[in-house]
mmCIF file of the C-alpha atoms, coordinates in Angstrom:
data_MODEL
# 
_entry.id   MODEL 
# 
loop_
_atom_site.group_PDB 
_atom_site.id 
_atom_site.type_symbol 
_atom_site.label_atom_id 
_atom_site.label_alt_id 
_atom_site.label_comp_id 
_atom_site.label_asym_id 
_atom_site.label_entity_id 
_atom_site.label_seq_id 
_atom_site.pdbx_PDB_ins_code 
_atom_site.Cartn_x 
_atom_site.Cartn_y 
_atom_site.Cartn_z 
_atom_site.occupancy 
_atom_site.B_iso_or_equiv 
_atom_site.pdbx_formal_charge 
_atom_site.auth_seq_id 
_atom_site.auth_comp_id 
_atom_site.auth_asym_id 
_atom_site.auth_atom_id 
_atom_site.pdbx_PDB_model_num 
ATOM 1   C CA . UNK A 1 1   ? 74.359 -6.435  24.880 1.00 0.00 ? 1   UNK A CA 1 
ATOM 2   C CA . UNK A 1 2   ? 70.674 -7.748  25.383 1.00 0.00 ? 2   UNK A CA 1 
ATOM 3   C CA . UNK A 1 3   ? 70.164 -11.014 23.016 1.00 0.00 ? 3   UNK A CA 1 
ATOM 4   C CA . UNK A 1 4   ? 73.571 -11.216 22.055 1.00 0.00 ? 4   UNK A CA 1 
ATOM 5   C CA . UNK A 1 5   ? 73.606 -15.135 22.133 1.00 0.00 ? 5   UNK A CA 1 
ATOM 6   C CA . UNK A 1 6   ? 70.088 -14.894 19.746 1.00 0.00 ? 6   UNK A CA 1 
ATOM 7   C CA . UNK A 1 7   ? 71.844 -12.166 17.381 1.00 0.00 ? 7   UNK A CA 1 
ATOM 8   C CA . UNK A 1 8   ? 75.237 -14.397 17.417 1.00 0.00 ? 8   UNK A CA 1 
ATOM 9   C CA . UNK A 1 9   ? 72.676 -17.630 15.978 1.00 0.00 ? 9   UNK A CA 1 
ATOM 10  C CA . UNK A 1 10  ? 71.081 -15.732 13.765 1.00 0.00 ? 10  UNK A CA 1 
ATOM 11  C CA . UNK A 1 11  ? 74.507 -14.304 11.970 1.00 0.00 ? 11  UNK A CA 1 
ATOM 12  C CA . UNK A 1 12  ? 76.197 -17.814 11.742 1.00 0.00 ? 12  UNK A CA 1 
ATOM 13  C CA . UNK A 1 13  ? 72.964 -19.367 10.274 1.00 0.00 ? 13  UNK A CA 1 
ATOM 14  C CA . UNK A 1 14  ? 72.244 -16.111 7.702  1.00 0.00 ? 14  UNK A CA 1 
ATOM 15  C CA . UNK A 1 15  ? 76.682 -16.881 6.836  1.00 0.00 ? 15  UNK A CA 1 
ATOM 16  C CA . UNK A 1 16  ? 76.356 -20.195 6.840  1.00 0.00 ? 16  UNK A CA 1 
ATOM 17  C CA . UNK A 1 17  ? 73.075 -19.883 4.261  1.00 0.00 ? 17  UNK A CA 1 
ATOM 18  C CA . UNK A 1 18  ? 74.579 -16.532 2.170  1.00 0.00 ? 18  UNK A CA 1 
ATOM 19  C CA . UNK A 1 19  ? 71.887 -14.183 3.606  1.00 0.00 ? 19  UNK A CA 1 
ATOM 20  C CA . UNK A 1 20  ? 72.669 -10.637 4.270  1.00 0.00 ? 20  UNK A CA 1 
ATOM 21  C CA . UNK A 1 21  ? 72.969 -9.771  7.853  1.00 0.00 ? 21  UNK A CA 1 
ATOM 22  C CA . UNK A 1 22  ? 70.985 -6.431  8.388  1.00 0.00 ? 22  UNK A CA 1 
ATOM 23  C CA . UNK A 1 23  ? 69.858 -3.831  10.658 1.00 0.00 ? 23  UNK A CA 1 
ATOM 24  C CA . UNK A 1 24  ? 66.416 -4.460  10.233 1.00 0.00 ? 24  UNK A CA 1 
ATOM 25  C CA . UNK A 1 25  ? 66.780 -8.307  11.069 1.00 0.00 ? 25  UNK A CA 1 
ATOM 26  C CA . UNK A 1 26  ? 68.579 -7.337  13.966 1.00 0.00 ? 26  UNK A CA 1 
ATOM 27  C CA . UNK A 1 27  ? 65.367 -5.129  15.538 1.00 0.00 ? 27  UNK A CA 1 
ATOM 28  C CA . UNK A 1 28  ? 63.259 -7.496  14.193 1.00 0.00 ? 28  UNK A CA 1 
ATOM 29  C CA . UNK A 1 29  ? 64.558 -10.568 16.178 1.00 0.00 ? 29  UNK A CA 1 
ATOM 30  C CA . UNK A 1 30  ? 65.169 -8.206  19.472 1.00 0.00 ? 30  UNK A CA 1 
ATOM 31  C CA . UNK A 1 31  ? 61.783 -6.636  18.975 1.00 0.00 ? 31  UNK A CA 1 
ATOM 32  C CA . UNK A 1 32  ? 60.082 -10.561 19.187 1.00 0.00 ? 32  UNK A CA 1 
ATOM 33  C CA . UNK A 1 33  ? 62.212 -11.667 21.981 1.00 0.00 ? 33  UNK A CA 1 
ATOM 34  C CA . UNK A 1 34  ? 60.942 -9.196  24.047 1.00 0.00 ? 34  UNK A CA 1 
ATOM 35  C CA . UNK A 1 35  ? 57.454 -9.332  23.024 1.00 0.00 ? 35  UNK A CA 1 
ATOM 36  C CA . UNK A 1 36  ? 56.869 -12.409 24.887 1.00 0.00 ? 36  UNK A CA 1 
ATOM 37  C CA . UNK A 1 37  ? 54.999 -15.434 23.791 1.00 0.00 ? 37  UNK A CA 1 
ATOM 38  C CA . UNK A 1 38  ? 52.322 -15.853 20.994 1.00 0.00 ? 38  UNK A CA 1 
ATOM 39  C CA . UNK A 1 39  ? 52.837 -12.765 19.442 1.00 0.00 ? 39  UNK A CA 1 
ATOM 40  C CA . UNK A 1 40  ? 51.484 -12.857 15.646 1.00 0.00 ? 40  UNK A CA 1 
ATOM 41  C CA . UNK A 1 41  ? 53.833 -11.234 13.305 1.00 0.00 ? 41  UNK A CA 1 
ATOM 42  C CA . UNK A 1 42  ? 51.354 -8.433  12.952 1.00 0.00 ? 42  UNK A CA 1 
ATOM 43  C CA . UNK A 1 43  ? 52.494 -7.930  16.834 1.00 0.00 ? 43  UNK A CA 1 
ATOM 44  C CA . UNK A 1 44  ? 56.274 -7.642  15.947 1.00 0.00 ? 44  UNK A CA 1 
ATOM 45  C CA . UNK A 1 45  ? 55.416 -5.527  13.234 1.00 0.00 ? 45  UNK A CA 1 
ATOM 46  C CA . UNK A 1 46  ? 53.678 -2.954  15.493 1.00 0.00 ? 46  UNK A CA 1 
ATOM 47  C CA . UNK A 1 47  ? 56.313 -2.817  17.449 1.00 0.00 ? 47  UNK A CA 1 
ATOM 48  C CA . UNK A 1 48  ? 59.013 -2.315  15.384 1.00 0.00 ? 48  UNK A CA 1 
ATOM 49  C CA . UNK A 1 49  ? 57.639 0.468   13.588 1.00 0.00 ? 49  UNK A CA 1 
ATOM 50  C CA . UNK A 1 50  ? 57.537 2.305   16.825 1.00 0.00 ? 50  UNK A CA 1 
ATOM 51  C CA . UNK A 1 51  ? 61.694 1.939   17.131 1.00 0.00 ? 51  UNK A CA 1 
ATOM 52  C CA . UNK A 1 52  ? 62.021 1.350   13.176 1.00 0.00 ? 52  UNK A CA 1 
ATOM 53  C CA . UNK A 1 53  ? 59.260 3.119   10.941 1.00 0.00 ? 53  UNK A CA 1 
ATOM 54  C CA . UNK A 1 54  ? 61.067 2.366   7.775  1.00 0.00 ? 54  UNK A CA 1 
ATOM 55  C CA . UNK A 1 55  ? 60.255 -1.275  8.568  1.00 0.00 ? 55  UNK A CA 1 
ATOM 56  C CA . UNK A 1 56  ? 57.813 -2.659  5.986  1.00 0.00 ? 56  UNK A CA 1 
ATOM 57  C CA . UNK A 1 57  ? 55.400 -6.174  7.106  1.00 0.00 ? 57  UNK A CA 1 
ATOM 58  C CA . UNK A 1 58  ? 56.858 -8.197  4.292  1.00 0.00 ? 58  UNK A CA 1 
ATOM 59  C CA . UNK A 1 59  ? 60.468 -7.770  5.976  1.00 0.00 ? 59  UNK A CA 1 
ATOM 60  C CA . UNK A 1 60  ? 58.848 -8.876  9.063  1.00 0.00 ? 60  UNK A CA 1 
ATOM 61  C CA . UNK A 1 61  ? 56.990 -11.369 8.096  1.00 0.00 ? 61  UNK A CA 1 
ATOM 62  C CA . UNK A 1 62  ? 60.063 -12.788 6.079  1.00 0.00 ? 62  UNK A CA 1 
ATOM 63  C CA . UNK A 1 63  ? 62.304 -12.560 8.995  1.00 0.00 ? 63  UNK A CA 1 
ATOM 64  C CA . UNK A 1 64  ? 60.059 -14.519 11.751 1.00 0.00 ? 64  UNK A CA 1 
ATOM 65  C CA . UNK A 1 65  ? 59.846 -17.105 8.878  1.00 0.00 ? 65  UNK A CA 1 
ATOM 66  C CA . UNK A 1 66  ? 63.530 -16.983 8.642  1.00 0.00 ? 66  UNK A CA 1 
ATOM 67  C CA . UNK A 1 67  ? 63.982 -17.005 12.471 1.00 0.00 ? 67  UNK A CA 1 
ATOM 68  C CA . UNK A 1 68  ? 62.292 -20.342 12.292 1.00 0.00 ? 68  UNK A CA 1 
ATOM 69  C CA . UNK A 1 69  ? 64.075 -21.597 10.085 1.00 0.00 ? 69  UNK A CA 1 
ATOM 70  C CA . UNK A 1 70  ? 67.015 -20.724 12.418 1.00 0.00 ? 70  UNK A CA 1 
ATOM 71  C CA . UNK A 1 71  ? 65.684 -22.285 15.305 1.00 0.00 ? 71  UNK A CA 1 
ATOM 72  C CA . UNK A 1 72  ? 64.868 -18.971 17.523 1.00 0.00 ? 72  UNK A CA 1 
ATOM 73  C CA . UNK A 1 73  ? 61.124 -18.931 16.742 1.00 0.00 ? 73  UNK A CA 1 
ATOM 74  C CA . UNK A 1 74  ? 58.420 -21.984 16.505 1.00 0.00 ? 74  UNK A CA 1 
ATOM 75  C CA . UNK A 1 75  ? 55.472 -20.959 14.715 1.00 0.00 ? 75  UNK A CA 1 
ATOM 76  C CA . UNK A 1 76  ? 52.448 -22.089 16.498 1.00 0.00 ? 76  UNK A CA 1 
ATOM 77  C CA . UNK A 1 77  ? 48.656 -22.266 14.600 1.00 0.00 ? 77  UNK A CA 1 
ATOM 78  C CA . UNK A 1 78  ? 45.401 -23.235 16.920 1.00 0.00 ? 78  UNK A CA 1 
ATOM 79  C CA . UNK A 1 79  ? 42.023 -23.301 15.685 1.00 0.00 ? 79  UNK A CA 1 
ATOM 80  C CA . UNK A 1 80  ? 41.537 -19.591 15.243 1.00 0.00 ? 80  UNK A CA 1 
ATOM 81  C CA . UNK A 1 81  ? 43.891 -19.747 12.081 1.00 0.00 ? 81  UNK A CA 1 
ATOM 82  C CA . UNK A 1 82  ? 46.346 -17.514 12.798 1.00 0.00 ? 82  UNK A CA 1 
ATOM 83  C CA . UNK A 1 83  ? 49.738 -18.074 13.010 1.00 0.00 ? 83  UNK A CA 1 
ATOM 84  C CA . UNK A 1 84  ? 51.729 -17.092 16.310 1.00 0.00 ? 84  UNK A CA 1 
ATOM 85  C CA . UNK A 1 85  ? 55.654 -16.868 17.317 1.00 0.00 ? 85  UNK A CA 1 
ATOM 86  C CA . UNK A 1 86  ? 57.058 -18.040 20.675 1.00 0.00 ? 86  UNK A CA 1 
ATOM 87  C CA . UNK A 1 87  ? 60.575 -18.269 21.325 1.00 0.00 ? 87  UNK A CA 1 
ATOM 88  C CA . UNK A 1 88  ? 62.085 -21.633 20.522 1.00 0.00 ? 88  UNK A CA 1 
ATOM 89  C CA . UNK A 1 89  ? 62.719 -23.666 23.641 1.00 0.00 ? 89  UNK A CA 1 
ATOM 90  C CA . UNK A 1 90  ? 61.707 -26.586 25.812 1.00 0.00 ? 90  UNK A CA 1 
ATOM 91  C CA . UNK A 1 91  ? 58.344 -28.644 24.906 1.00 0.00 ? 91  UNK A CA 1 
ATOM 92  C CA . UNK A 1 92  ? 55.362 -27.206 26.054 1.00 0.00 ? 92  UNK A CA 1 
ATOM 93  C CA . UNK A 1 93  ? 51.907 -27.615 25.765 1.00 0.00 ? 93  UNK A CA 1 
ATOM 94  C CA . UNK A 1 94  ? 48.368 -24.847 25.576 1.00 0.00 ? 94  UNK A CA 1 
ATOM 95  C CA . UNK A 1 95  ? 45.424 -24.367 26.994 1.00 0.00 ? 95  UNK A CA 1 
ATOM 96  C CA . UNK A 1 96  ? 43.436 -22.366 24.603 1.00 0.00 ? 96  UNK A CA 1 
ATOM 97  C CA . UNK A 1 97  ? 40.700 -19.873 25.250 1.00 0.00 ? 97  UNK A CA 1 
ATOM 98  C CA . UNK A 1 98  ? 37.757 -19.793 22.830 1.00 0.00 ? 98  UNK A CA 1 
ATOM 99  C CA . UNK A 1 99  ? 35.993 -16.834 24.187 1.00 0.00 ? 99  UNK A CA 1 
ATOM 100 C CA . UNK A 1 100 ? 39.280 -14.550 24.658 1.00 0.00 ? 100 UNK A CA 1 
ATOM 101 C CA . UNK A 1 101 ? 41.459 -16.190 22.618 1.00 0.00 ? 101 UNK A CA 1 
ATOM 102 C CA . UNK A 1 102 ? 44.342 -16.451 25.902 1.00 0.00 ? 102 UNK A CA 1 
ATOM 103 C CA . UNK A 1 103 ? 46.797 -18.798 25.690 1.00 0.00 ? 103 UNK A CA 1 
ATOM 104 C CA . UNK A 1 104 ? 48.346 -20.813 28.518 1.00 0.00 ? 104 UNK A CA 1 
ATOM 105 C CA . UNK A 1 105 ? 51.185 -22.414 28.723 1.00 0.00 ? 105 UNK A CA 1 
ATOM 106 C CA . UNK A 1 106 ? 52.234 -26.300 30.797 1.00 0.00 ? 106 UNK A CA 1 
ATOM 107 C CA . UNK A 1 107 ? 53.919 -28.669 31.113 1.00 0.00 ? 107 UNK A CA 1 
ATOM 108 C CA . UNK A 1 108 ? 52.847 -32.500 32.406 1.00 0.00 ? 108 UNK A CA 1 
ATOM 109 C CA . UNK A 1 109 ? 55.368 -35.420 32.456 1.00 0.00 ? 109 UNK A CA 1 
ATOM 110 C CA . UNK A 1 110 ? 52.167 -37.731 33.047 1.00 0.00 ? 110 UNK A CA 1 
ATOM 111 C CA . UNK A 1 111 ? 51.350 -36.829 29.547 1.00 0.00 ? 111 UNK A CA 1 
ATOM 112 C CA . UNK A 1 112 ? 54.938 -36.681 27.847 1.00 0.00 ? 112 UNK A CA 1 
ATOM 113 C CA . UNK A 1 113 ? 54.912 -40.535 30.074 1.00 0.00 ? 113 UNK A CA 1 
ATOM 114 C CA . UNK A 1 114 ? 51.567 -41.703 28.545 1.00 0.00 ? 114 UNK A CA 1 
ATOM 115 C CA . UNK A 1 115 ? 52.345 -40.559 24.482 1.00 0.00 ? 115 UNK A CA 1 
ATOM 116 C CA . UNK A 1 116 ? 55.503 -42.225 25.242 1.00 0.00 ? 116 UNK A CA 1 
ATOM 117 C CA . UNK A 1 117 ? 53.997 -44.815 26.556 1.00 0.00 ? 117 UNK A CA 1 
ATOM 118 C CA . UNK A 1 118 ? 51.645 -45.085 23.396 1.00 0.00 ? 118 UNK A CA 1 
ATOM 119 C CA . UNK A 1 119 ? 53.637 -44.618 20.886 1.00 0.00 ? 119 UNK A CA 1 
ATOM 120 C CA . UNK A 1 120 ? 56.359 -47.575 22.055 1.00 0.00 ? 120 UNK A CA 1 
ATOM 121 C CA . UNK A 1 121 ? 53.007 -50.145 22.308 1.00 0.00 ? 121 UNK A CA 1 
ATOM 122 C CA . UNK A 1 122 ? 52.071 -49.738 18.352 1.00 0.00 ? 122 UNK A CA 1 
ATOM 123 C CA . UNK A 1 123 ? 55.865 -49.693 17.822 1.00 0.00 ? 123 UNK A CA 1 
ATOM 124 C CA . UNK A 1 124 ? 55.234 -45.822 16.274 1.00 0.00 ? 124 UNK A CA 1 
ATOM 125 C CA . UNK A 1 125 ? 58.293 -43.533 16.942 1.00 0.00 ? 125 UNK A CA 1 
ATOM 126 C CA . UNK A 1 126 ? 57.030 -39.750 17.821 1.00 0.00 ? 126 UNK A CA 1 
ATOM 127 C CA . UNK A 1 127 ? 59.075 -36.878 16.082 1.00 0.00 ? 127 UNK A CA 1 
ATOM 128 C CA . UNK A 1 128 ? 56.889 -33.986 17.170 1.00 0.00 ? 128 UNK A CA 1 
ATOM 129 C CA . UNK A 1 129 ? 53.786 -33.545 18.870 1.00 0.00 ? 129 UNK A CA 1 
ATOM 130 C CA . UNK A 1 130 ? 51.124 -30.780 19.736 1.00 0.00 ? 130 UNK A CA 1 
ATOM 131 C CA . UNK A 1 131 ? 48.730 -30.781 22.699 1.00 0.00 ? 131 UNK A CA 1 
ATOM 132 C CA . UNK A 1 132 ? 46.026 -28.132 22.191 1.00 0.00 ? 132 UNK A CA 1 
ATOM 133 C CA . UNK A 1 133 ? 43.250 -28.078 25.291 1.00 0.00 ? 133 UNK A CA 1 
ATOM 134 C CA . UNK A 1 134 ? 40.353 -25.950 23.876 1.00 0.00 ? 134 UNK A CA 1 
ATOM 135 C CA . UNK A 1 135 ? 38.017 -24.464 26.298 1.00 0.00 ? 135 UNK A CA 1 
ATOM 136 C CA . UNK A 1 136 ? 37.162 -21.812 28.924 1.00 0.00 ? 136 UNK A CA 1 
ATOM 137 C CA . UNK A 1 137 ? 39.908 -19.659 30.930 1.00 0.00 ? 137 UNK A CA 1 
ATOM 138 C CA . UNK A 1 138 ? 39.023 -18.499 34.552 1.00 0.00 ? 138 UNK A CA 1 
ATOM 139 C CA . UNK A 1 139 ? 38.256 -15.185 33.769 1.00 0.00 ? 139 UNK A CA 1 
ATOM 140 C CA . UNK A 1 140 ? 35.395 -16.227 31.199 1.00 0.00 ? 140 UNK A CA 1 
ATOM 141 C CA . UNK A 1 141 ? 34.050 -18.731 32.738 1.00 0.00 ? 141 UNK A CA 1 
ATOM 142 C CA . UNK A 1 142 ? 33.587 -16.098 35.838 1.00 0.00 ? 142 UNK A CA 1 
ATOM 143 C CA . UNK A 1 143 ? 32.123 -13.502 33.708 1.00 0.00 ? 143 UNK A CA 1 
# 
């Protein structure tokens, strides 16, 4: 079965926090993992109600914030305000079009090196960080 490891998380953290294991959860966490990346939870909530019309927004919108929670989904908010979903996993960083609003995804050990590198010279221990590069894609800048 597709996403079984994903649905198998998901049931020990809704047993190990007394929430009810449902049906609709269930689509709702397939539904985002194959969306892809960035996908607002207006975007899940499309596409569930294709497979699951009986699907209401506030159960979707509970259930991404309840996949955080549960470590499958990182919510993600750049300067356009809204909030996006990508599937929990290694650190990344985005490159951030204005004009289209695409998102781009990288990765840079020079920078990972240099905060490091930062942080351990004002003696400042990093829990979390977010790189945002705000700009022009190809595409735009082309057009």
């Amino acid at each position: 079965m597709a996403h079984e490891v994903e649905r198998r998380a998901l049931a020990e953290y809704l047993e190990k926090h007394s929430l009810k294991h449902t049906k609709q959860r269930d689509a709702i966490l397939d539904v985002f993992l194959e969306a892809g990346q960035h996908v607002t939870s207006d975007d899940v909530y499309q596409r569930v109600r294709e497979q699951h019309p009986g699907i209401g927004y506030t159960t979707v919108y509970r259930t991404m914030k309840l996949l955080c929670e549960a470590g499958l989904a990182q919510e993600q908010t750049f300067d356009d305000g809204i909030t996006r979903y990508e599937i929990e996993h290694e650190h990344h960083d985005h490159l951030v079009c204005t004009k289209c609003g695409k998102i781009i995804e990288f990765e840079c050990s020079m920078i990972e090196a240099a905060q490091n590198d930062i942080a351990r010279a004002y003696g400042f221990r990093v829990l979390r960080h977010r790189h945002e590069l705000y700009g022009h894609c190809e595409d735009c800048r082309e057009g």
